[in-house]
C-alpha positions in Angstrom: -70.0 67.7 1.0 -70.9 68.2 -2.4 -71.3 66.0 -5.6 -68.1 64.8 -6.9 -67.3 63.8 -10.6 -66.6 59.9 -11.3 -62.7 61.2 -12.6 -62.5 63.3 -8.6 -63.3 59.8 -7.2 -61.6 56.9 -9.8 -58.4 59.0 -10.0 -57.4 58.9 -6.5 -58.7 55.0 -6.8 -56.2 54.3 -9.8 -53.1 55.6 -7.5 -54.4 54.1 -4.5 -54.9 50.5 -5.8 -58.6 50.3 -4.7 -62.6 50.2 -5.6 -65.4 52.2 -5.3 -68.5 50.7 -6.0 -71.2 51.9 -8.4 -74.4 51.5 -6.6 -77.7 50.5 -9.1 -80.5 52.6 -7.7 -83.8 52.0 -8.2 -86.1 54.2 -5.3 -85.1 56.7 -2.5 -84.7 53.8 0.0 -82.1 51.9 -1.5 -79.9 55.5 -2.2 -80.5 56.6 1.3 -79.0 53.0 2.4 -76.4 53.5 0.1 -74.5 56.7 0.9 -75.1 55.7 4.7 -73.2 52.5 3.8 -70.5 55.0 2.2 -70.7 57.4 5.8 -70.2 54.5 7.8 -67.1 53.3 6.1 -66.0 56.8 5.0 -65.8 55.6 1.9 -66.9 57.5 -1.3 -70.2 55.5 -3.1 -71.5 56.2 -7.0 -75.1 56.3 -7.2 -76.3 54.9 -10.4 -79.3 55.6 -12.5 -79.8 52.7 -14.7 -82.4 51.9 -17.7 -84.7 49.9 -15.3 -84.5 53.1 -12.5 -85.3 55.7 -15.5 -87.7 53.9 -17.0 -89.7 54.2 -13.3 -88.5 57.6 -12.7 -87.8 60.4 -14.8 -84.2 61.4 -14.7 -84.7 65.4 -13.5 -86.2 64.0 -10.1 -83.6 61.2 -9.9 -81.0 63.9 -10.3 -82.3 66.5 -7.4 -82.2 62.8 -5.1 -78.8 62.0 -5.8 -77.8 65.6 -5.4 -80.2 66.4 -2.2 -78.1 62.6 -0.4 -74.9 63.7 -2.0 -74.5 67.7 -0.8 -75.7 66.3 3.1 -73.5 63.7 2.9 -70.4 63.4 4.6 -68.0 61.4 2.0 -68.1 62.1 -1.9 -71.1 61.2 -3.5 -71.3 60.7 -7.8 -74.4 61.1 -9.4 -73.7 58.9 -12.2 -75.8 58.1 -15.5 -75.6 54.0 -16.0 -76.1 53.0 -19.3 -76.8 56.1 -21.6 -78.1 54.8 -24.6 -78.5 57.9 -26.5 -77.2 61.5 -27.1 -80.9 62.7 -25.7 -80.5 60.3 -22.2 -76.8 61.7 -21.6 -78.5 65.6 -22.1 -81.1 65.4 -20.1 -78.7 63.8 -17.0 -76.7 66.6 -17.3 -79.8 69.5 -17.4 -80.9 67.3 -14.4 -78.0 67.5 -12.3 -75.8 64.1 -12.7 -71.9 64.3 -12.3 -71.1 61.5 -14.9 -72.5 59.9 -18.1 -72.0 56.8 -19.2 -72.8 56.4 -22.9 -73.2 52.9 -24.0 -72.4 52.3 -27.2 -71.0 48.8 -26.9 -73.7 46.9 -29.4 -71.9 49.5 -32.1 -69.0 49.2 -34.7 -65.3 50.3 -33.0 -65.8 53.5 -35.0 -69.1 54.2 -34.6 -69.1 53.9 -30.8 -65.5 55.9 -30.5 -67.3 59.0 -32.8 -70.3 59.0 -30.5 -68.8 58.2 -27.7 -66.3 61.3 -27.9 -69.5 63.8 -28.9 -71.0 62.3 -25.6 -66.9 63.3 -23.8 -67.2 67.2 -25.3 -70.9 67.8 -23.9 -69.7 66.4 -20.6 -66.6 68.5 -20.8 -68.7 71.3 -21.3 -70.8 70.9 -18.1 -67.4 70.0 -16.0 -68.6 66.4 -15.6 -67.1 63.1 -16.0 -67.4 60.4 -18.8 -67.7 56.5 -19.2 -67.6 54.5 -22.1 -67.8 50.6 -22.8 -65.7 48.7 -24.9 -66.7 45.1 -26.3 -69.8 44.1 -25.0 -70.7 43.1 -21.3 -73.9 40.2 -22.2 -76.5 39.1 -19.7 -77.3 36.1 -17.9 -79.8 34.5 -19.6 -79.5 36.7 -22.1 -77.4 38.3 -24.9 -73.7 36.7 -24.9 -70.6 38.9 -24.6 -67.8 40.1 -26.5 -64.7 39.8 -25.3 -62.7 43.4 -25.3 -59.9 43.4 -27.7 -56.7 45.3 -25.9 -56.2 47.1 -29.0 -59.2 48.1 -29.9 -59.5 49.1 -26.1 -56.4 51.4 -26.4 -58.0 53.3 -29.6 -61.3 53.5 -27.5 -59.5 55.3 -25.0 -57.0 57.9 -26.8 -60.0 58.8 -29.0 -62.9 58.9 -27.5 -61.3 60.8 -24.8 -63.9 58.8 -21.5 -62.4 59.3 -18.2 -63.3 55.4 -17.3 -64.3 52.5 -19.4 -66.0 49.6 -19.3 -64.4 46.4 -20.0 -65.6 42.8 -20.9 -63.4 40.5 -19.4 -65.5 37.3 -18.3 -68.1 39.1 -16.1 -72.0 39.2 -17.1 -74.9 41.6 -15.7 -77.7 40.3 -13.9 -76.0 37.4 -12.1 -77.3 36.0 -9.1 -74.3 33.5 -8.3 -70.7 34.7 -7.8 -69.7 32.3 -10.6 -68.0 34.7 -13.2 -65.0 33.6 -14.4 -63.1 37.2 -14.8 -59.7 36.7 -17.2 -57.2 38.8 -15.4 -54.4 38.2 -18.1 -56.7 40.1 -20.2 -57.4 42.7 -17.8 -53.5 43.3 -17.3 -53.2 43.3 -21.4 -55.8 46.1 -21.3 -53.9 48.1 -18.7 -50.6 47.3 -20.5 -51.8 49.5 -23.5 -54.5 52.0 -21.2 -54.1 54.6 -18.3 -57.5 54.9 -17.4 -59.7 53.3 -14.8 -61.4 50.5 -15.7 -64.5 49.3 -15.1 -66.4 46.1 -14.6 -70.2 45.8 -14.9 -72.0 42.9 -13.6 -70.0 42.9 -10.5 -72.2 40.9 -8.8 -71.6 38.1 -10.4 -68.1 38.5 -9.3 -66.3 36.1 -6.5 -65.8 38.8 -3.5 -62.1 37.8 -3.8 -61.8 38.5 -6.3 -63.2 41.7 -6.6 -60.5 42.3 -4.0 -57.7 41.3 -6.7 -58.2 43.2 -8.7 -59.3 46.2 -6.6 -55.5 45.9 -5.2 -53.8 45.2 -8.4 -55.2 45.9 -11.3 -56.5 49.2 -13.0 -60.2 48.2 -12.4 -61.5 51.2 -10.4 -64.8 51.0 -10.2 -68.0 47.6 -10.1 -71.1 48.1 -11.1 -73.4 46.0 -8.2 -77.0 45.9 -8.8 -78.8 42.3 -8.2 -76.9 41.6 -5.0 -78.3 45.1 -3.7 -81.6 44.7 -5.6 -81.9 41.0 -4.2 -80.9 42.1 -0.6 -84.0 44.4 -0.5 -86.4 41.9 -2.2 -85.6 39.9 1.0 -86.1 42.3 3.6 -89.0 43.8 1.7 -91.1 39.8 1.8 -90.3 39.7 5.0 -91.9 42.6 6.2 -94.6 42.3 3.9 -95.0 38.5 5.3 -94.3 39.9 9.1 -97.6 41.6 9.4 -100.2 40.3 6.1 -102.8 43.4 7.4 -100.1 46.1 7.3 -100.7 48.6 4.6 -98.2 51.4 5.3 -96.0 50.9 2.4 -93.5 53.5 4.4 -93.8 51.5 7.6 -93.1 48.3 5.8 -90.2 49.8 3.6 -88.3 51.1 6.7 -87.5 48.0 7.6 -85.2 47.4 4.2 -83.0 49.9 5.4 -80.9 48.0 7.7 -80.6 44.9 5.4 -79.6 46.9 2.3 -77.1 49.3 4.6 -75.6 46.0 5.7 -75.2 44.8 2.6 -73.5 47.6 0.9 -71.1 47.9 3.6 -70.2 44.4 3.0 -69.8 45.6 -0.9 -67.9 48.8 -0.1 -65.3 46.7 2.1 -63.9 44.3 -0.3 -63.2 47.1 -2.4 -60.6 49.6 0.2 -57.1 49.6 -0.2 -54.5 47.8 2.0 -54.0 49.1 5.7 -50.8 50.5 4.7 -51.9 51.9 1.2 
């Protein structure tokens, strides 16, 4: 099958009432674990290049992986650009084979993000490719606090910038390692009120499994990002292979065995997010 364009994928999501997840990548074994997650519940799956992935890989090799998992796959497979802080990040995705861009220019003036963010919406356009954007500011545990995203500054955001998804800030944080965000779904529902798009929560990890659910099934929220319940699967099964055998020094020996782990785990992600049986 080959690569599919986050607006192919969160369209049929929107009129379906469900979730697909947004996978953070960081190496080939995690991405391989990932779409066979996706194959095994015939479910589509977004593989995401974030800062922390680019800054170990450069983004013309992370684009021929996505693209080599995505066109043997058997579901639909995005090749998605997390976090694209700059016009130059959001070009070089799209030389290097990437479906979707996400330009982030939350920490920016209303204006000043809409005007870039739309510039970042007509190069996309260009190359056929889909578009995030994010709107108020998603903070970070430990880290910077978040802005709340105003409905109607959401609704301006979205008829002018012209993104195909956008990222909301409604009470969830990146980088969580407990399912203890609190996510407001009255202001979720005021943000769909005065929108048409998917919407988008980062730091999904952070977020209760049911309610994940919720608002998979009733709300506009089409797509999570999940990162550090992946990323923290892995750690596990990578110590304890590590730990199994202290004289083994095949690094692709030991990192076989966090396939299975990290498969099981995005299944578990992938199926709070499908719709009703009868949907």
């Amino acid at each position: 099958m080959t690569i599919a364009t986050l607006a192919e994928v969160l369209q049929p999501a929107l009129e379906g009432k469900y979730a697909i997840g947004g996978m953070v990548v960081l190496g080939w074994e995690d991405a391989r674990a990932y779409v066979a997650a996706g194959e095994a519940e015939n479910f589509p799956v977004i593989l995401q290049a974030g800062p922390g992935c680019r800054e170990h890989t450069p983004l013309p090799v992370l684009g021929a992986m996505f693209r080599t998992l995505g066109e043997t796959a058997s579901i639909p497979v995005v090749a998605h650009l997390d976090h694209g802080y700059t016009a130059e990040d959001c070009h070089i995705a799209i030389d290097s084979g990437f479906s979707s861009v996400m330009y982030d220019g939350s920490r920016k003036p209303l204006d000043q993000n809409i005007e870039e963010t739309a510039a970042i919406v007509e190069m996309a356009n260009r190359a056929n490719i889909s578009t995030e954007g994010e709107i108020g500011f998603v903070g970070y545990a430990d880290g910077e606090s978040s802005a709340v995203t105003d409905p109607e500054e959401a609704q301006k955001f979205a008829t002018q910038s012209g993104v195909d998804a956008m990222a909301v800030s409604v009470g969830n944080v990146h980088l969580q390692q407990e399912k203890q965000a609190e996510i407001d779904v009255d202001a979720v529902r005021a943000i769909e009120e005065l929108t048409d798009i998917p919407l988008v929560i980062h730091g999904g990890s952070g977020v209760p499994v049911g309610m994940r659910t919720k608002l998979a099934q009733t709300t506009s929220v089409c797509k999570f990002n999940i990162g550090t319940e992946l990323r923290m699967a892995f750690g596990t099964a990578l110590r304890e292979a590590v730990n199994r055998d202290p004289k083994r020094f095949d690094r692709v020996a030991i990192l076989k065995e966090t396939h299975e782990p990290v498969y099981e785990a995005a299944r578990k992600v992938i199926q709070a997010f499908k719709p009703l049986p009868n949907q």
